[in-house]
C-alpha positions in Angstrom: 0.0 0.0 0.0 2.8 2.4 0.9 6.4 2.6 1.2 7.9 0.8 4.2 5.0 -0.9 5.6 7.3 -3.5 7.2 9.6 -1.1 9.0 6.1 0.7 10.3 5.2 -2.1 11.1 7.9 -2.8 13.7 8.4 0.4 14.5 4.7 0.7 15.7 4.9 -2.7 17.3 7.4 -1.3 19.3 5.7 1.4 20.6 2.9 -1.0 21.2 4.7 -3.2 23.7 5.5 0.3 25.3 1.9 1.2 25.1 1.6 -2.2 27.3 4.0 -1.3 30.1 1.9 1.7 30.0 -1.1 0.1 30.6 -0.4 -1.9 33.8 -1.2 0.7 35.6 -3.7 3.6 34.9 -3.0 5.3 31.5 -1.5 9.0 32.4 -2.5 11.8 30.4 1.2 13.1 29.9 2.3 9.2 29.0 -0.5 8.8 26.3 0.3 12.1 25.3 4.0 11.5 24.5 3.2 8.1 22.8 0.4 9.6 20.6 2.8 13.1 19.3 6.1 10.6 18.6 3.6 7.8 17.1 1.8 10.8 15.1 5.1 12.2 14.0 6.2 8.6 12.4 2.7 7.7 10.6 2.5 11.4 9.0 5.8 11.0 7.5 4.8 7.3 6.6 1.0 8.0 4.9 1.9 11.2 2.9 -0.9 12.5 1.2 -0.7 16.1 -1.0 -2.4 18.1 -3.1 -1.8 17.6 -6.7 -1.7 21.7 -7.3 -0.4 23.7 -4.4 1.5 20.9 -2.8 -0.3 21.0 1.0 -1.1 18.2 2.8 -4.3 16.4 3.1 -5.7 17.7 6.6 -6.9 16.0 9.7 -6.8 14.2 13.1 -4.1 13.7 14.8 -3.1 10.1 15.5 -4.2 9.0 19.5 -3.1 6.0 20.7 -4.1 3.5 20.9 -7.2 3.6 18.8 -6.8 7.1 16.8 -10.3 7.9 16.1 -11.7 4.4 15.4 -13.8 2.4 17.7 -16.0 5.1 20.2 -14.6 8.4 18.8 -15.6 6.5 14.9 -19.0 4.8 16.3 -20.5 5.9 19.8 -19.8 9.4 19.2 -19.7 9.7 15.6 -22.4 12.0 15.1 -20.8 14.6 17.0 -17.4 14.2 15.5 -18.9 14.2 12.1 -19.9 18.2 12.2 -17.2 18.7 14.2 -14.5 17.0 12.1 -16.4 18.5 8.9 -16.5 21.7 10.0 -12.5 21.8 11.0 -11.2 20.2 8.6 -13.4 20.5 5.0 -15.1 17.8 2.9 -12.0 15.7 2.5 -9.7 14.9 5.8 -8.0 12.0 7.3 -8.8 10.5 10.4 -6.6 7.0 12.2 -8.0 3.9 13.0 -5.7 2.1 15.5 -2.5 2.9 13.4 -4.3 2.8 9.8 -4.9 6.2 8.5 -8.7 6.4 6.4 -10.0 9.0 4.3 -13.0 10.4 4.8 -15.8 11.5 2.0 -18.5 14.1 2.1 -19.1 14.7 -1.2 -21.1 13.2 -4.2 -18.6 13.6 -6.3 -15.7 12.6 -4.6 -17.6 8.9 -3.6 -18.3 8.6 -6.9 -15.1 8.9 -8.5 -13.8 6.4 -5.6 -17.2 3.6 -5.3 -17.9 3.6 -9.2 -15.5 0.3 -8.7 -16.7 -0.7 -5.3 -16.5 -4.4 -6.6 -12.9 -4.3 -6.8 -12.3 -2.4 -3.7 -10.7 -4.4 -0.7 -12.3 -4.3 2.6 -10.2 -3.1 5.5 -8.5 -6.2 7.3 -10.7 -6.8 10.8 -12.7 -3.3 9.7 -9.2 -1.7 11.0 -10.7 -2.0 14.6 -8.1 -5.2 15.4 -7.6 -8.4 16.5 -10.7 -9.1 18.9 -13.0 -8.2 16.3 -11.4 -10.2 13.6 -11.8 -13.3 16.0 -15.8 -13.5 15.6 -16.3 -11.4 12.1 -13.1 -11.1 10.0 -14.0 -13.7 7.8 -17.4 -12.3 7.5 -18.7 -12.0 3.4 -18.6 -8.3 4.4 -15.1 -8.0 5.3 -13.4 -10.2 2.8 -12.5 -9.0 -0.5 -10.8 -10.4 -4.0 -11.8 -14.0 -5.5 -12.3 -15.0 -1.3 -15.1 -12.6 -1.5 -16.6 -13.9 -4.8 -16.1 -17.3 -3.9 -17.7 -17.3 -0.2 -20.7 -14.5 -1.7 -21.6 -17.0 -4.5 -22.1 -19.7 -1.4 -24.0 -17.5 1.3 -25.8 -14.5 -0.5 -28.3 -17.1 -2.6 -31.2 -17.1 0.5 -30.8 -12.5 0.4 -31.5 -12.4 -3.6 -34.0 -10.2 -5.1 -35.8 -12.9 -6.6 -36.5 -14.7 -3.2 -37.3 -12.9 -0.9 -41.0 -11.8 -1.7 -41.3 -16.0 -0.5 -40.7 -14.9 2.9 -43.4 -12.3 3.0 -46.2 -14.9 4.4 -43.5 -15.8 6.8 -42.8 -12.4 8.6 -46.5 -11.3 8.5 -46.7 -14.2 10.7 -43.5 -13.5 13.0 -44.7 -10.0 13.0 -48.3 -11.1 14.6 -46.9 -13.4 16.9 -44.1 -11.1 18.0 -46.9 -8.0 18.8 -49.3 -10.8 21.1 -46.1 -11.5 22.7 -45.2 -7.5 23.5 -48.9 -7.3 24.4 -48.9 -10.3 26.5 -45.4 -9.2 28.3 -44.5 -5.7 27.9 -46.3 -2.4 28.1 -47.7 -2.7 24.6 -51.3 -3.7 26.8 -50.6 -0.1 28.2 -50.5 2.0 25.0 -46.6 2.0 25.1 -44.0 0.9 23.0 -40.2 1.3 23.3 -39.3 1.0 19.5 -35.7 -0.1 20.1 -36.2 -2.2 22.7 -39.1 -4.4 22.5 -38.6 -4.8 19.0 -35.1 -5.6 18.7 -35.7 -9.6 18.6 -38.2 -9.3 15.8 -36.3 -8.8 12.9 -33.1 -11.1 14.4 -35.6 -14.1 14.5 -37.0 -13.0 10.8 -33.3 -13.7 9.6 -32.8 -16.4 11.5 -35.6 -18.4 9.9 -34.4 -17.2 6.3 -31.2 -19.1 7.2 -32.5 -21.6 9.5 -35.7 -22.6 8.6 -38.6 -22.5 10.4 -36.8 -22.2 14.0 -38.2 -25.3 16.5 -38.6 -23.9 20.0 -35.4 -24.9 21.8 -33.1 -23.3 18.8 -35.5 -20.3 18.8 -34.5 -20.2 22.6 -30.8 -20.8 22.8 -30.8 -18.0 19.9 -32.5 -15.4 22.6 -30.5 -16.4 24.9 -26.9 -15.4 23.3 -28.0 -12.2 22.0 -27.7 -10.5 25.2 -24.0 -12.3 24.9 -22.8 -11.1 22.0 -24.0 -7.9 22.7 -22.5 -7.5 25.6 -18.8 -9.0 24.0 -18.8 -6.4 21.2 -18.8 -3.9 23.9 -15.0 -4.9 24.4 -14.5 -4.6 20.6 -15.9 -1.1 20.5 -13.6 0.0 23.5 -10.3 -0.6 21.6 -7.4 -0.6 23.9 -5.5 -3.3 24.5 -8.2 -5.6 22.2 -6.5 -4.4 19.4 -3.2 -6.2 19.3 -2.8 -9.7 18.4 -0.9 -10.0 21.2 -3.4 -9.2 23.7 -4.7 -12.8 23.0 -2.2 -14.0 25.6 -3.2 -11.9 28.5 -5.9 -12.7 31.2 -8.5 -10.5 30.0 -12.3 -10.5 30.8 -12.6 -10.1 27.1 -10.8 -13.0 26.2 -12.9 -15.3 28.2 -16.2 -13.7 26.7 -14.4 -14.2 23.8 -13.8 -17.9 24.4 -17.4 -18.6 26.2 -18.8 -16.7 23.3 -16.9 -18.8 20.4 -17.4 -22.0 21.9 -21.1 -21.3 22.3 -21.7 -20.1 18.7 -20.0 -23.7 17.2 -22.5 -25.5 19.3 -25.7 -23.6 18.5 -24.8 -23.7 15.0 -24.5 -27.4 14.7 -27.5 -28.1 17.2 -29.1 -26.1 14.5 -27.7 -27.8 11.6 -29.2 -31.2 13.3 -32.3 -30.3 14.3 -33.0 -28.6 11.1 -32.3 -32.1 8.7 -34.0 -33.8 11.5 -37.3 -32.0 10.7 -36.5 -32.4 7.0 -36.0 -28.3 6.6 -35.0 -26.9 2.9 -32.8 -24.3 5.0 -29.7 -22.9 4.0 -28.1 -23.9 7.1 -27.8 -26.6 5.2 -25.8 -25.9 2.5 -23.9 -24.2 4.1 -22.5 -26.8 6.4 -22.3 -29.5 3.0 -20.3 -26.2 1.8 -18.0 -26.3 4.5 -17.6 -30.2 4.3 -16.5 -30.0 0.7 -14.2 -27.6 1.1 -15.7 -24.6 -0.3 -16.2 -22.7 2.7 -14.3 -22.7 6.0 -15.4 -23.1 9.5 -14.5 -19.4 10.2 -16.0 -17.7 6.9 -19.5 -20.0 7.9 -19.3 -19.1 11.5 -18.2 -15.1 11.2 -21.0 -14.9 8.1 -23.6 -16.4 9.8 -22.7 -13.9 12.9 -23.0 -11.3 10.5 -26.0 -11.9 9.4 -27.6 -12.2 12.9 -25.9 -10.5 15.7 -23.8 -8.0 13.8 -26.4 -7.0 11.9 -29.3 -7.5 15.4 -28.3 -3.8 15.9 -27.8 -2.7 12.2 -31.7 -3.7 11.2 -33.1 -2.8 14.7 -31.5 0.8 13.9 -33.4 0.8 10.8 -36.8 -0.4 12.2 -37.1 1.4 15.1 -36.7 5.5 13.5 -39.3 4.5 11.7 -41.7 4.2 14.6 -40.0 7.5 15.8 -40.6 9.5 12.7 -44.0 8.4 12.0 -45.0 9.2 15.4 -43.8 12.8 14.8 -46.1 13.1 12.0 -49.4 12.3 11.9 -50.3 13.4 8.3 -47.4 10.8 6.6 -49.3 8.2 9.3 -52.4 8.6 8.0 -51.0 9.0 4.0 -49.0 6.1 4.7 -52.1 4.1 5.7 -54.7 4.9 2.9 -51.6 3.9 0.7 -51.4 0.8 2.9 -55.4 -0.1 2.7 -55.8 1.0 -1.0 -53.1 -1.5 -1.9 -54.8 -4.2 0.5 -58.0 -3.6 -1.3 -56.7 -4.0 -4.8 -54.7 -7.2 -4.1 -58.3 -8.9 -2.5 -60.3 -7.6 -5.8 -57.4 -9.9 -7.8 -57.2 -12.6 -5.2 -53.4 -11.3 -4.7 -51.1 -10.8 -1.6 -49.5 -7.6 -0.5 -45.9 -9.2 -2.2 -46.1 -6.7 -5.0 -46.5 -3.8 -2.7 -44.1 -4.8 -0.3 -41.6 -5.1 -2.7 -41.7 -1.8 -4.8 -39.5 1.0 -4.4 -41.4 3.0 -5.6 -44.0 3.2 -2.7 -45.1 6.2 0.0 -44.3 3.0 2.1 -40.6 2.4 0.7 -40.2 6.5 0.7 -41.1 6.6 4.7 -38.1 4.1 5.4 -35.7 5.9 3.4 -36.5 9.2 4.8 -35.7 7.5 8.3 -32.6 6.2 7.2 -31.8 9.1 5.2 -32.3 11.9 8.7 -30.8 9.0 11.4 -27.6 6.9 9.6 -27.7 3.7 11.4 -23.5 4.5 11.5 -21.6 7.4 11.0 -19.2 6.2 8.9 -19.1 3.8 7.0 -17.2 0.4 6.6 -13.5 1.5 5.4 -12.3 -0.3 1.4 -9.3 0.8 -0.2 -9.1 1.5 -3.7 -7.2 -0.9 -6.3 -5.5 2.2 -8.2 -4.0 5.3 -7.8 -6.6 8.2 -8.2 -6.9 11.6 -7.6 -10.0 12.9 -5.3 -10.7 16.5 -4.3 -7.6 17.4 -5.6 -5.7 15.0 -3.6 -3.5 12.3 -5.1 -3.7 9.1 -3.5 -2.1 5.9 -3.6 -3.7 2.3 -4.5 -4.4 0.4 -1.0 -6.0 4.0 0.1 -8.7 3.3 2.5 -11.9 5.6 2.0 -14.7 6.0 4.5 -17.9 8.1 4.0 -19.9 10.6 6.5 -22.9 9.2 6.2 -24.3 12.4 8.4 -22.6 15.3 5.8 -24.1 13.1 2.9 -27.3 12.4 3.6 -28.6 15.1 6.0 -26.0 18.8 5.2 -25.6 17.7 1.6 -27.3 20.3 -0.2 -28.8 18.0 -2.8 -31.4 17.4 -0.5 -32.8 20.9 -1.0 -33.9 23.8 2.1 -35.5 21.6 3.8 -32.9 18.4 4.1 -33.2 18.7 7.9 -36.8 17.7 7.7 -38.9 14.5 8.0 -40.9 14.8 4.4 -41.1 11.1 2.7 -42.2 12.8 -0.1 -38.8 14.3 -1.5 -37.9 10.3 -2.4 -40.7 10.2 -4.7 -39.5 13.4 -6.2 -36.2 12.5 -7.3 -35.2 9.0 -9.3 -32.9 6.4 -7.6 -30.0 7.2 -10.2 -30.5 11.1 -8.9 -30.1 10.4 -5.4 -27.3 8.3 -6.4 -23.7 9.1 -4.5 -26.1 11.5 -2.8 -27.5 8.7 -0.5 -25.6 6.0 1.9 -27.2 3.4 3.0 -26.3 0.0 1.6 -23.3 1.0 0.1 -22.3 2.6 -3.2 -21.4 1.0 -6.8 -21.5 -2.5 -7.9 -20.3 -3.9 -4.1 -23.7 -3.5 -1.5 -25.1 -5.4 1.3 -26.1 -8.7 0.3 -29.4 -8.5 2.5 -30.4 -5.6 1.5 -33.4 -6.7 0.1 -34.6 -8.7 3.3 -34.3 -6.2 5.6 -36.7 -3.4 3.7 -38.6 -6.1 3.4 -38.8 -7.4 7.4 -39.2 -3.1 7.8 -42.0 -2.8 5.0 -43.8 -5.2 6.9 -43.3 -4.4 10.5 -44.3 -0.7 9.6 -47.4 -2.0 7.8 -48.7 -4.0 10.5 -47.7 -1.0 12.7 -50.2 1.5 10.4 -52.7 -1.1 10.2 -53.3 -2.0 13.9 -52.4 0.9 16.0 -51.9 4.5 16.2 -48.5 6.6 16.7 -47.7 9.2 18.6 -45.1 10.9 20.6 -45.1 11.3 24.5 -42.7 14.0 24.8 -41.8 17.2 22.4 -37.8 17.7 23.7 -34.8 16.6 21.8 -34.5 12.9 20.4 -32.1 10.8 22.3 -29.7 7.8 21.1 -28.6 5.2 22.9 -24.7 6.1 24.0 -23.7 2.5 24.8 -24.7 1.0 21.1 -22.7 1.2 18.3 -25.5 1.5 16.1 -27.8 4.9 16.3 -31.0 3.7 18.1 -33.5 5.5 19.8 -33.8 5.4 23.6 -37.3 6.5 24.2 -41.0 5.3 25.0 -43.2 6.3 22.2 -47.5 6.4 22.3 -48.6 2.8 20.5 -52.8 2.4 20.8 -54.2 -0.4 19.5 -56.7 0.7 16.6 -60.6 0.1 17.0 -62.5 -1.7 14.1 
């Protein structure tokens, strides 16, 4: 990627095993201090990047170590940094994560001149946030890159394709209804409440789950619940950084080593008790495939095990995110609830006058319905920035000349919400503007899945599992908020969530 990566390499490690004297006792402001301004010193010289023109530097972030500005300053508090970092340093600046320096995108333009080849791009090793996260999702589909990507995509993405999922549609409706008795029976639903974050949050995680393993039988449906809280609590440690990002660290008597271990050897049993129980019941599931996959040869333990966490756990926060600002938004707004509804009951009314289900419906882009969750996604970016892929050439980018093995992140905040495509009003909630402008418009303009030829492989699932959710939401009850003050997030999840009760009444008639 650059010039003397080896010799950084070492020289970094070296200041690493300082870093770990360091940290046997409490980290001191002036220690961290020195490390960070000698460490900063090095990796400038060693990740040059200057203007083509007037010969200036590329500006940014100092480095910090241990973790630069990945893990919380990247994730929890992204948001924040993303008008702040914006506003300091321009529309193109460099921030570190861990030692790896990534280059962040505001601009249309600029993603587009670097994502129009997003295929050949490769994905940062371990996301750049180190060695504990690489133990349960580094050989994840969406972290792999070259022919290991093709090769492992072509095995696991044939369950997400466009042209399959509209089979799962009588399957969530189902889930969905189940899932609502159960938040009536046990939560504060009964009550005319609904936390949109937190009583959901298993809905859509058990939706995937029976897309890849079948229709779940009640003891894997429970052991499933039962690790969630688990993992969720393990990737906690990853989003900390520290020490968890050295290789070496896997030698020390950490906590989050044995999580790491409990977690692991947890994951390998549920996945075979799956694997059984599903050919014992005869299941068509692609759990299945997957393990006759990994028996031939064609997929290993780690990329079947790290994809199928992906799917669920990494992704129980990702699609929760995406669900529950829906609730939020259309609680806000009682006209787009009720437009959203007679859209809702005209095409419910059509598809019983033609003996049809709502699959059509459901599945357009094209909808008020599919306009509502863009908006959402569009005004709260389930991340801040985005997953970091280096491009396979040279190029230059805002004027910027930058070497092949370049790895480019984008502000989703400064691109979807302060981009000024998105006319006076970008800061607002109005569905409508999606239906105004064409899918190759908003193109570049709009992160969500991703950008050129290289998206989310279960993209189409989840706006389906949404589409649903929201329509039994429109058709059965009511929205509507219970306080006027300022939105708040969750601070302890990666992923932007909502922390807040909204109004949910159960519809008469």
């Amino acid at each position: 990627m650059f010039p003397n990566t080896l010799i950084a390499g070492q020289f970094v490690m070296a200041f690493v095993l300082c870093g770990c004297f360091i940290f046997r006792n409490p980290l001191t402001a002036t220690c961290n201090n020195i490390l960070s301004r000698v460490l900063n010193l090095y990796l400038s010289y060693l990740y040059p990047v200057k203007h083509v023109e007037f010969g200036h530097r590329l500006p940014g972030c100092d480095y910090e170590f241990p973790n630069g500005q990945g893990d919380g300053a990247k994730f929890l508090y992204g948001k924040e940094n993303s008008e702040l970092w914006g506003s300091k340093y321009g529309s193109i600046y460099q921030i570190w994560s861990g030692h790896k320096p990534e280059i962040v995108l505001t601009q249309a333009a600029d993603i587009q001149a670097v994502f129009s080849d997003s295929d050949k791009h490769f994905k940062a090793v371990n996301n750049n946030s180190g060695y504990l996260l690489g133990q349960i999702l580094g050989q994840c589909v969406g972290l792999i890159s070259g022919q290991q990507w093709k090769r492992v995509r072509s095995i696991v993405e044939k369950p997400f394709h466009r042209s399959v999922t509209p089979r799962y549609v009588p399957m969530i409706e189902q889930r969905t209804t189940s899932f609502f008795q159960e938040l009536w029976d046990s939560k504060d639903l009964s009550r005319g409440l609904i936390d949109p974050a937190d009583d959901l949050k298993l809905l859509p995680f058990l939706i995937v789950a029976e897309v890849v393993y079948g229709k779940l039988a009640p003891d894997v449906e429970s052991e499933l619940r039962a690790l969630a809280p688990i993992r969720e609590s393990f990737f906690k440690h990853v989003i900390s950084g520290g020490l968890t990002r050295f290789e070496w660290s896997a030698y020390l008597p950490t906590q989050a080593n044995k999580d790491l271990a409990a977690f692991k050897e947890r994951w390998i049993a549920f996945n075979e008790f799956a694997y059984r129980r599903a050919k014992e019941q005869g299941l068509n599931a692609p759990i299945l495939d997957l393990f006759a996959a990994k028996e031939m040869g064609e997929l290993t333990e780690d990329e079947m095990l790290h994809t199928l966490d992906e799917m669920l756990y990494a992704n129980l926060d990702v699609t929760i995110g995406g669900v529950s600002w829906n609730l939020v938004f259309l609680a806000s707004d009682v006209s787009v609830q009720d437009q959203l509804r007679a859209e809702y009951q005209a095409a419910q009314k059509e598809a019983d006058e033609n003996g049809l289900t709502l699959e059509k419906y459901l599945s357009s882009s094209t909808t008020f319905l599919a306009a509502c969750v863009s908006e959402a996604s569009r005004l709260r970016p389930l991340a801040a920035f985005s997953v970091p892929q280096s491009i396979p050439t040279p190029r230059v980018v805002g004027g910027y000349e930058f070497p092949a093995g370049t790895n480019f992140v984008i502000d989703s905040y400064a691109l979807n919400i302060r981009n000024s495509f998105w006319g006076e009003d970008k800061a607002i909630y109005r569905p409508s503007r999606f239906m105004e402008r064409t899918a190759t418009q908003a193109r570049y303009n709009f992160w969500r899945f991703g950008f050129g030829p290289r998206q989310c492989m279960g993209k189409f699932v989840a706006d389906t599992l949404i589409r649903n959710i929201l329509v039994h939401l429109i058709r059965e009850y009511d929205l509507s908020l219970l306080k006027t003050e300022e939105w708040q997030r969750n601070p302890e999840i990666w992923i932007n969530h909502p922390d807040m009760k909204l109004r949910c009444v159960k519809r008469k008639g």
